[in-house]
Every structure is written in C-alpha cells, then in structure tokens.
C-alpha positions as CSV (number, residue, x, y, z in Angstrom):
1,X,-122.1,5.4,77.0
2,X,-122.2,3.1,74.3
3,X,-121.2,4.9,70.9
4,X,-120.9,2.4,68.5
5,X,-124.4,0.9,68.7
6,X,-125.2,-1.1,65.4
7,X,-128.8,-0.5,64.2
8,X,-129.7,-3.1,61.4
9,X,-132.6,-2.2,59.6
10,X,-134.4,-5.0,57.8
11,X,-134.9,-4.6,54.1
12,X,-138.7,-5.4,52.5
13,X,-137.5,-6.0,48.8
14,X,-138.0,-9.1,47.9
15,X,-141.1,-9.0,46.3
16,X,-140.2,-5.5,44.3
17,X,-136.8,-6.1,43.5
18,X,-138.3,-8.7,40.9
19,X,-140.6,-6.9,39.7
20,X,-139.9,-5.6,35.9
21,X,-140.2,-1.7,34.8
22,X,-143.8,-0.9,33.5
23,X,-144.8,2.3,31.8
24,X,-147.9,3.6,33.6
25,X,-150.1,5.7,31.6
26,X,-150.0,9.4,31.3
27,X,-152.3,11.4,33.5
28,X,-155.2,13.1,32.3
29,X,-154.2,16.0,34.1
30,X,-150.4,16.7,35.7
31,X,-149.7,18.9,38.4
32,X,-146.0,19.8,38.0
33,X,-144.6,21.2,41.0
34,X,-142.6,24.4,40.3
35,X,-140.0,23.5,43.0
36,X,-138.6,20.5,42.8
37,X,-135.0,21.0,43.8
38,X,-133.0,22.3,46.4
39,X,-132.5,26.0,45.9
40,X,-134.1,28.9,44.3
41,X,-137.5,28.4,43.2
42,X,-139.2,28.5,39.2
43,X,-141.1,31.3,37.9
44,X,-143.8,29.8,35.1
45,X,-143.2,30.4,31.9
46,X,-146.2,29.6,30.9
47,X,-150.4,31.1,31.2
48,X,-153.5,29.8,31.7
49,X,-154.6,28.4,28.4
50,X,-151.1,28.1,26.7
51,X,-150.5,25.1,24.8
52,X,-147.7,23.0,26.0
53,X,-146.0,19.9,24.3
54,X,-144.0,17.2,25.7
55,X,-140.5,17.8,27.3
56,X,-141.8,22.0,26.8
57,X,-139.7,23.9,29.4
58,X,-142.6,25.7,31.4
59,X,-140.6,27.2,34.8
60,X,-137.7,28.1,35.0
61,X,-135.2,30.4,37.5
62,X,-132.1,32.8,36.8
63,X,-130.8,31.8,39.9
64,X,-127.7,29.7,39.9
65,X,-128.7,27.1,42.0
66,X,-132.2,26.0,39.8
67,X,-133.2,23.7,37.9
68,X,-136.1,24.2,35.3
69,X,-139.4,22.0,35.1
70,X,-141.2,20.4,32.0
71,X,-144.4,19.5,30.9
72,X,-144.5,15.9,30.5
73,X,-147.7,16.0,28.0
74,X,-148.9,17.8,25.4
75,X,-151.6,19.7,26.4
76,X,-153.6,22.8,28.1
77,X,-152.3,25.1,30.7
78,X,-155.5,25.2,32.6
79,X,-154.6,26.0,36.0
80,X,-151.9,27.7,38.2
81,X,-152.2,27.2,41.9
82,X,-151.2,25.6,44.8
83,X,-150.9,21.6,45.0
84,X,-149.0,19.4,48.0
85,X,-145.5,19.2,47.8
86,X,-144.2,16.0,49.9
87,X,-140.4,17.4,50.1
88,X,-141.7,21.1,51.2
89,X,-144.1,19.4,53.6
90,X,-147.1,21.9,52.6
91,X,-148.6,23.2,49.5
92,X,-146.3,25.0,46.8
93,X,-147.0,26.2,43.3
94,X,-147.6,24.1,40.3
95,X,-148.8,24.2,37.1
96,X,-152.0,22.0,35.3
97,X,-152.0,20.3,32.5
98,X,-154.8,18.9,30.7
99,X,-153.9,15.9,28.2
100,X,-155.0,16.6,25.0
101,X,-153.7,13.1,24.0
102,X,-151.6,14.4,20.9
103,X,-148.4,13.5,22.1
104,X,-146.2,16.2,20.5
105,X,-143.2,16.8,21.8
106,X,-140.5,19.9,21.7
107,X,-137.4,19.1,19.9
108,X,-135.5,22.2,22.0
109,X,-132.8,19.5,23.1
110,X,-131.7,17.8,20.1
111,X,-129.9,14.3,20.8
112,X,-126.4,13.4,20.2
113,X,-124.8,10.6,19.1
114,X,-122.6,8.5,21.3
115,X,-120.0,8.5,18.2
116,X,-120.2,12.7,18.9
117,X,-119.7,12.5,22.2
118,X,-115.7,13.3,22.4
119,X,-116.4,15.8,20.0
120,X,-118.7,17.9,21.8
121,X,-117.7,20.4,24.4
122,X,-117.7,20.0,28.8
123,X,-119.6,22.9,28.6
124,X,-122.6,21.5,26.0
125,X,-122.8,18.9,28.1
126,X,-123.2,20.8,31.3
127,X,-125.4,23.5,29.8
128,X,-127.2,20.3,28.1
129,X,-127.7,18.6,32.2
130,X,-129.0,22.3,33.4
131,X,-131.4,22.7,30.4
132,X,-132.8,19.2,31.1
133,X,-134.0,20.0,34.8
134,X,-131.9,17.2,36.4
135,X,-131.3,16.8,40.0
136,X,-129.9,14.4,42.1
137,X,-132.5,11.8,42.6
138,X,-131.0,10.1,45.4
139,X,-133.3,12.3,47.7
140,X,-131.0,15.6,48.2
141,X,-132.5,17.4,44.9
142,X,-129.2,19.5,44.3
143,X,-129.0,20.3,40.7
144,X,-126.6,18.4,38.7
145,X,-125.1,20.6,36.6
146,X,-123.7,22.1,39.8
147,X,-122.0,19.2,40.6
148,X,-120.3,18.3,37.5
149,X,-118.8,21.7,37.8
150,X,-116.3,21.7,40.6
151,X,-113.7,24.8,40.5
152,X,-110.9,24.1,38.1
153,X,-108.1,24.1,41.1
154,X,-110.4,21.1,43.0
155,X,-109.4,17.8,40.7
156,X,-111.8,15.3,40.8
157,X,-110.3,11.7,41.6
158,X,-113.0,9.6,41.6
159,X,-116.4,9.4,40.4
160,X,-118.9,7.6,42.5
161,X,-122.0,6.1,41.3
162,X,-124.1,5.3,44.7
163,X,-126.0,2.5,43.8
164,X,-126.6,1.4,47.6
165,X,-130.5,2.2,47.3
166,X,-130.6,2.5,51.3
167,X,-134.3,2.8,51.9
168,X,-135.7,0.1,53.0
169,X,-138.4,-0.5,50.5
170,X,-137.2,0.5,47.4
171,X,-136.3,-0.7,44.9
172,X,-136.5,1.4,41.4
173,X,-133.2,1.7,41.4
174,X,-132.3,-1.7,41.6
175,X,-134.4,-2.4,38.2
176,X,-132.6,1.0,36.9
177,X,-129.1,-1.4,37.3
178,X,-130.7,-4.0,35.6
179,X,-132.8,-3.1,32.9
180,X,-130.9,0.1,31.9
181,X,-127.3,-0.8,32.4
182,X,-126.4,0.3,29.3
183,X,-128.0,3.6,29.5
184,X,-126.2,4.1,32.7
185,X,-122.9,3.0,31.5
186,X,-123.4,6.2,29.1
187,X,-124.8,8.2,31.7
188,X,-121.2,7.6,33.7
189,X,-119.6,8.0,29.9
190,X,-121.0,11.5,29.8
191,X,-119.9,12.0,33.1
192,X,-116.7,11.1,33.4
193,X,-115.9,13.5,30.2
194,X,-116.9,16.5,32.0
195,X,-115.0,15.7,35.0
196,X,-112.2,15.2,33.7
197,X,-112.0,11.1,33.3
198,X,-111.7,10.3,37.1
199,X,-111.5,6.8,38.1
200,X,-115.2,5.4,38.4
201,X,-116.7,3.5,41.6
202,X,-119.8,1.9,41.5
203,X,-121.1,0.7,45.1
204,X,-123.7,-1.5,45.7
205,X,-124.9,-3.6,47.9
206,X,-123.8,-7.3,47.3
207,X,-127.4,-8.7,47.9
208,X,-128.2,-7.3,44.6
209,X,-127.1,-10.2,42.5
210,X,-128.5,-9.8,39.5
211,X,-127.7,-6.0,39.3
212,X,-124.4,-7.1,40.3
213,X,-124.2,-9.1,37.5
214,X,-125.2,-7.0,35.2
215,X,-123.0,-4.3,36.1
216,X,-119.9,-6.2,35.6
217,X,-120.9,-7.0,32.5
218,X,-121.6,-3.9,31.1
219,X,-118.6,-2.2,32.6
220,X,-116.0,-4.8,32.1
221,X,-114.2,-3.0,29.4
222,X,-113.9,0.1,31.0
223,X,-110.9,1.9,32.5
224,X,-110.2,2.7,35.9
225,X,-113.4,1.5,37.0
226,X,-114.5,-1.0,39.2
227,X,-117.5,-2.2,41.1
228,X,-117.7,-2.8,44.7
229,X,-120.1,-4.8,46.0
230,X,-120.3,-5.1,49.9
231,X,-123.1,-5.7,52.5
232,X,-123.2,-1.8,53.1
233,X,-125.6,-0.3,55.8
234,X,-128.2,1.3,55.8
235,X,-126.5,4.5,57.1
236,X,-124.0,4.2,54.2
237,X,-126.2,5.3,51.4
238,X,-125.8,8.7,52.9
239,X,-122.6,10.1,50.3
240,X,-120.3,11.6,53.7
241,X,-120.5,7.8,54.9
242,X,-120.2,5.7,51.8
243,X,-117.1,7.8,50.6
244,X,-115.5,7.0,54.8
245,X,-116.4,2.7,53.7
246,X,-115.2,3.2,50.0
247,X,-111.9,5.5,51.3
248,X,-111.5,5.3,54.5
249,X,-111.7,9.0,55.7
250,X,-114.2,11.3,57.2
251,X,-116.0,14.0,55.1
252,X,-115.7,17.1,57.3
253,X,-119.2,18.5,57.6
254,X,-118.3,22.1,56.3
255,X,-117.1,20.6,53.1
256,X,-118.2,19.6,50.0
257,X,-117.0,16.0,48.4
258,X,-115.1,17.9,45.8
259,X,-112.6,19.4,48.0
260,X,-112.0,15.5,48.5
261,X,-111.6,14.8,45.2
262,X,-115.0,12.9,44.8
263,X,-118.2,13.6,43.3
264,X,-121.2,11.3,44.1
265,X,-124.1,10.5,42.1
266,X,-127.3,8.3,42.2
267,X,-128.3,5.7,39.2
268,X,-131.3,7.4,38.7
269,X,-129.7,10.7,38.6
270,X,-127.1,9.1,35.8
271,X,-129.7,7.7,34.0
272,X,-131.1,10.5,33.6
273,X,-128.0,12.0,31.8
274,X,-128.1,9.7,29.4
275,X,-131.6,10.1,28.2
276,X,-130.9,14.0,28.0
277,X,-127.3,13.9,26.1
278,X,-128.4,11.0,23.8
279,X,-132.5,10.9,23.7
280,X,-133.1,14.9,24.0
281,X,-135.5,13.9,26.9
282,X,-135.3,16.2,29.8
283,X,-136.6,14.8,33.2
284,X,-140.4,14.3,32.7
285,X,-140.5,10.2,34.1
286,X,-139.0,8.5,36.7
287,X,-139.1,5.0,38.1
288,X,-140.6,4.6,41.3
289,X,-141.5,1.6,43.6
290,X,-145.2,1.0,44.7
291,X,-145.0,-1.5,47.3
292,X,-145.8,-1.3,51.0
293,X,-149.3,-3.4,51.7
294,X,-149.5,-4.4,48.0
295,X,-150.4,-7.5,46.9
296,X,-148.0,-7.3,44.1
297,X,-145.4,-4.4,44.5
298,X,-144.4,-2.6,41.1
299,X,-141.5,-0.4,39.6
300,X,-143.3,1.7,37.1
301,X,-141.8,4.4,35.1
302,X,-144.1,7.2,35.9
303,X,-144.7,10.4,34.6
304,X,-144.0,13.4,36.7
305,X,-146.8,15.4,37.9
306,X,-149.2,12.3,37.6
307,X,-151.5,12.4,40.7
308,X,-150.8,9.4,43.2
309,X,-154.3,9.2,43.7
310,X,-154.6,8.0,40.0
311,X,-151.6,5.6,40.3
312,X,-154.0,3.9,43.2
313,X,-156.8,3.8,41.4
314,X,-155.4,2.6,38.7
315,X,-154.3,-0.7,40.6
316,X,-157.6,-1.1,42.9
317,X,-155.6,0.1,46.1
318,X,-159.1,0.4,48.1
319,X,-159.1,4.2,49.6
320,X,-161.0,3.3,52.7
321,X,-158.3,1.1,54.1
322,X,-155.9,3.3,53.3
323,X,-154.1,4.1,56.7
324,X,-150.7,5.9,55.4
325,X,-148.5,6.6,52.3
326,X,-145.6,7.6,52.0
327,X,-143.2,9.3,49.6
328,X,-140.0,8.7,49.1
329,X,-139.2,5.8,51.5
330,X,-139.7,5.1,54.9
331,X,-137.3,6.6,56.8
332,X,-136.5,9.9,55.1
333,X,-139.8,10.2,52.9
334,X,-142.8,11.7,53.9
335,X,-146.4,10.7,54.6
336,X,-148.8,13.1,52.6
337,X,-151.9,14.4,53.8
338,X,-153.9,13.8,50.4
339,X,-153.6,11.4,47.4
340,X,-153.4,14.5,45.0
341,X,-150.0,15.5,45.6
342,X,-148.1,14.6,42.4
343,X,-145.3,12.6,41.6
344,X,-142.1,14.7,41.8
345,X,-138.3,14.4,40.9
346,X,-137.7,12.8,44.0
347,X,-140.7,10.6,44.4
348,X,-138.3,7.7,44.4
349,X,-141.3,5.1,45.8
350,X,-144.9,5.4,46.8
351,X,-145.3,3.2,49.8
352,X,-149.2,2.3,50.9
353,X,-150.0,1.4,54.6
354,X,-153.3,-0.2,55.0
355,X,-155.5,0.2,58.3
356,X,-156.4,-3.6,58.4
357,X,-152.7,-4.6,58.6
358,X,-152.2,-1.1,60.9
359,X,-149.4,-1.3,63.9
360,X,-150.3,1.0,66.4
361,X,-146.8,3.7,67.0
362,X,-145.3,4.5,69.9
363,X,-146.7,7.2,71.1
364,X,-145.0,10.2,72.2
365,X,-143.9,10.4,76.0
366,X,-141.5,12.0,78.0
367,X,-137.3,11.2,76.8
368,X,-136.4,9.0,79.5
369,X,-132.6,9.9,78.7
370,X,-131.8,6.3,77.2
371,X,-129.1,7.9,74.7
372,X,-130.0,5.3,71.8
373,X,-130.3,8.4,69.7
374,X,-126.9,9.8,70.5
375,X,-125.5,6.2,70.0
376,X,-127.4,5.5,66.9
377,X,-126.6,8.7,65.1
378,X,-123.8,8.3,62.3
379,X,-122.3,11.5,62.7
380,X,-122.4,11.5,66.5
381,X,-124.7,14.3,66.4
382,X,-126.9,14.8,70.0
383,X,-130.4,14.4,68.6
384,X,-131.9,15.0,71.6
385,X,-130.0,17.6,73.0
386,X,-130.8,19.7,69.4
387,X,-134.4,18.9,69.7
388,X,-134.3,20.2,73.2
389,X,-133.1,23.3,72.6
390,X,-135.0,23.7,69.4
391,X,-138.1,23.1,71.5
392,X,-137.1,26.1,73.4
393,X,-136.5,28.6,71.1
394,X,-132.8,28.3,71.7
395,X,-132.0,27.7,68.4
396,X,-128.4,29.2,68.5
397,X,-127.8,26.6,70.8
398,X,-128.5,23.8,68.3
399,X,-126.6,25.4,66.2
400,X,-123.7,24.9,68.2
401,X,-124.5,21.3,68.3
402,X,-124.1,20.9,64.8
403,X,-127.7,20.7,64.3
404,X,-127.8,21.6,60.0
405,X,-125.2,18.7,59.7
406,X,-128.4,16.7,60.5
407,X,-128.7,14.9,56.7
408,X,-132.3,13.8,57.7
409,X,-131.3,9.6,57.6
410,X,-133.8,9.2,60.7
411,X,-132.1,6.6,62.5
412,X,-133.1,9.0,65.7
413,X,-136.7,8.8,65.4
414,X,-136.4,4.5,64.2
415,X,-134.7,3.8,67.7
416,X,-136.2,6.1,70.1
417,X,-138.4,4.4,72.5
418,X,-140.3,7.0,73.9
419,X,-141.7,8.1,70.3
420,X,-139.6,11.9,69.6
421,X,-140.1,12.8,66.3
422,X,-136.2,13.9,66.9
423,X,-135.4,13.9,62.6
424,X,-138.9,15.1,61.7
425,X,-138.1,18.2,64.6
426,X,-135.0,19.0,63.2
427,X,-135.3,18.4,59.7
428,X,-138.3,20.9,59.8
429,X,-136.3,23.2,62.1
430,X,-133.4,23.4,59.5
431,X,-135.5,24.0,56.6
432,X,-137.0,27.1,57.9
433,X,-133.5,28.2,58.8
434,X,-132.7,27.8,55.0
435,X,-135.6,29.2,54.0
C-alpha cells in the first residue's frame, strides 16, 4: 500500500487574489449568531426591543472556553430566534437587529496607544482579546485569549503566524497581508508581549508575491523574526502539519502546540488584535472572499451578521441559477441550505456555484477498497475504516482508530472515487460526540 500518495490540489485565485478590500454596506437587519466559537455557548444580554449600538456586547458566557458576540449596528433588538448556522450545520440562536442608521457606537473598549503598549499589563491585553469576542479565524473558532494564555511552566518558543490560506479559493487573507500589513505587524506586537517575546514565524506560501513583499518590508526591523515563504501544501495549512514543515517534528495528537513551545495563529485572527488593543473595535467585520462562478470575484470587509442573501443581491448574483454556495471554502466549509444564514466569525469566503456551469458529482456507490483515503490522509488516519464502524453504531471502535484526531481537512472525501462523504461522516460524528 502506497502511503505517501501526493494529492495536489489546484488553487482558483487568480482572479481574487487581485482584487482590493471593499467595505460592503451594513445590513438593514443582522442576524448575529450567538455561537460562534468552539465551546460553551452565549446567553443574550439583550431583549426584544432593546436599543443596541455598534461594537454593544449583546451575548455573552461565564464559561471559560467563550467568547462574547457584538452588535455590529446601532439599532433595535427586534427578534430572538433561530437562524442557520453554517459551522453547527443546522439552526442555532441569534439575535436581530434592525439598522436604525445612527451609527453610534459603545466606547466600552477604550483604545490604546502603540507608544502605551509596554506599559500596559499581559493581563489587560488578554482580558482586552476576551472582551473583544476574538477567535481564531483560521476555521477552528477556539477563543484567543485562551491561547495566549499557556501555563506559566509551558515557555513559548515561537510564535507562528499561519499565513498559508490553504483553501483553495480564498483569498481574504491574502489582501489582509497586503493591505493591512502594518495592522498585522501590531497585531504580532501585541502578541508577542503577552507571550513572552518568542521568536516570530510568518509562513506563507511563496506564490504570494506581493504579500511576500509586503511582509518583508513591514517586518524587516524586527527581532527574531523571519518570514518563510515555501510552496507549502494544501494539507500544511492545518497548524499539527505546518509546525512538522517549519520544525521538523510531529505534533502528537493528544497535545496541544504549547507543550511544544509554539502557539499558532491566523492573519485574520491577528488582525483582529490589533483593531481591539489599538482601535477599541471588537470583532463585528471581517474580510471574506466572494468568488466561485463570479464574474468578478471580491474581498469585501463585511459586517457580521449581514444576510448572504443580501451580499448576492447586492452584486446581481441571479438566484435561479444558483446551484450551490458554500461557506468557508471548499473543502472544509459548508454548503448552506438558504441564503439567510448570516455571515459569521468564520465565514472566511462565500463561494457561489451556478447550475449552468454545474458538474454533475460522483455519486455515492459501494467502497470498492481502493485505499486512496487511507493513503491521502495526513495523519495516516483510516477514513474508511472510521466511517465503517461509525455507520454501524460501533462508535468505540472509531474511537480506537483515532477518529476525533480527524481535523476535518477533507482530503478523504476530494479523492474517494466511489463518492463517501468519509470527512462530512466523521466530522458530524465527532461533533455530536462533543456535544
């Protein structure tokens, strides 16, 4: 059996990766999910008919893995209810707001200087991340407070800022590297503070030239820091692997990166940081990539809980020949049953799959025992042998095969020939184990 089978995965960039950040307008009505993180879920803080301004905490959890959720308009509390949620894969409480079109904003999170930065304490700055709702918006959602708060007898080594941006289609991060270099630069500033000033890695892929560029720019004055720009896969964006082609070890499944010394983060996720320590913005926008079957594909800095419905219409996407879309990216988004499931944290790219440029998919048929899955997997996992057992009820069995090391990259289902949903099976299977 072949184990070391090589999957490349074409990239569709080119057109998006040039395209500049625009600011969409704000919806007339957000939805803002409660949950939008991995962990314990909000409680609103709000009721029908409150009035809510801008950046206006409005759930919130005691739990210590949470993260709170803002309004991201001023406004009307006018419904609480149920709306999709494409990381939940079903509906899950949220919170309407009507736009009143005032525009005022809470001043709870008051902005520092960068000039105050040394001066302020590890543990503003954390309480500052928590406050601001920030999650890891490489996909995983873990709150980021948690992570820049490793136990004091684990030393963190190096800081790695995964600017890989794996999926296939996206591409908001990319324009993150080069239109807000200097916000990230601060972003890893603020970071590196609280951990303790580790050496900093930035990896990227080298077919980002002009966010290569940019970076070495911006972060040729810094210390212990460098920039590492290779032709990374596909796989690698996942944080276990990129540490393995940045260090050279394995990540053992049942630990964390800081018992190695390294804590990863995304560029959206750092960018972030910035605009809470030095703007007083918690995280109510995002960039996210519209492309797929677009004419023109677009990175537009979109505000959270804005239907994607009303991001369609606002660029004549015609509904009728609408076949898919997907949040997220391709292979470990999701494609959502209705166009008014909001934009969330982690809605890192809308991507729109027409019905008159429609592939037919494989169909599902019998496993035919081919193995491409076992080869293809990056943590020599058995996909099929979890989904098997899975299938029957036997789920201490896939268990034992490691099944919640599964990280969801979906290189199972991309090579299987005979159609198995194999990630979507045990993604689903390992949620409702954590549930």
């Amino acid at each position: 059996m072949n184990l070391n089978l090589t999957v490349k995965i074409e990239e569709r960039k080119e057109k998006a990766r040039k395209a500049p950040i625009e600011v969409f307008p704000d919806p007339e009505t957000a939805v803002i999910l409660t949950l939008q993180h991995a962990g314990a879920p909000n409680a609103p803080l709000v009721s029908v008919g409150d009035k809510v301004s801008i950046g206006q905490k409005i759930a919130d959890s005691e739990e210590t893995i949470s993260a709170p959720v803002h309004s991201p308009i001023s406004g009307k509390v006018v419904k609480i209810g149920d709306a999709y949620n494409f990381k939940q894969t079903g509906l899950s409480q949220a919170i309407f707001i009507e736009n009143d079109g005032k525009k005022r904003k809470d001043k709870t999170l008051k902005p520092i200087s960068e000039s105050e930065l040394k001066d302020v304490s590890n543990d503003f700055l954390v309480k500052r991340v928590r406050e601001a709702g920030i999650i890891g918006l490489g996909g995983a959602g873990f709150p980021t407070h948690l992570k820049l708060s490793p136990p004091s007898d684990k030393p963190i080594k190096h800081l790695v800022v995964n600017a890989c941006e794996s999926e296939i289609y996206n591409t908001s991060d990319e324009r993150l590297l080069i239109e807000k270099t200097s916000s990230i630069l601060k972003g890893v500033k603020v970071m590196r503070k609280v951990l303790g000033y580790p050496e900093v890695v930035i990896a990227t892929k080298n077919n980002k030239i002009e966010a290569v560029e940019r970076l070495e720019e911006a972060f040729s004055g810094e210390p212990d820091t460098r920039i590492v720009a290779r032709p990374f896969t596909y796989q690698q964006g996942d944080a276990g692997l990129l540490q393995k082609a940045l260090f050279g070890w394995e990540v053992n499944a049942e630990k964390r990166s800081y018992e190695m010394g390294v804590v990863v983060h995304n560029v959206a996720t750092i960018n972030a940081v910035a605009k809470a320590v030095f703007e007083g913005e918690p995280l109510i926008s995002r960039v996210t990539t519209l492309t797929g079957d677009i004419e023109e594909p677009k990175n537009l800095l979109v505000k959270i809980g804005t239907p994607v419905g009303h991001i369609l219409d606002y660029f004549k996407v015609d509904p009728n020949d609408i076949r898919k879309v997907v949040l997220g990216g391709v292979m470990m988004g999701k494609s959502i049953p209705t166009t008014k499931a909001p934009v969330a944290k982690l809605t890192s790219s809308i991507i729109v799959f027409s019905k008159s440029k429609y592939k037919p998919v494989k169909r599902r048929t019998d496993c035919i025992r081919c193995s491409k899955c076992i080869s293809a997997c990056p943590l020599h996992l058995h996909p099929v042998l979890i989904v098997e057992a899975i299938e029957k009820g036997d789920i201490e069995r896939a268990k034992s095969l490691h099944m919640t090391d599964h990280f969801e990259c979906g290189m199972c289902s991309y090579v299987c020939p005979s159609g198995i949903p194999l990630a979507e099976i045990i993604r689903s299977c390992v949620r409702t184990l954590h549930c």
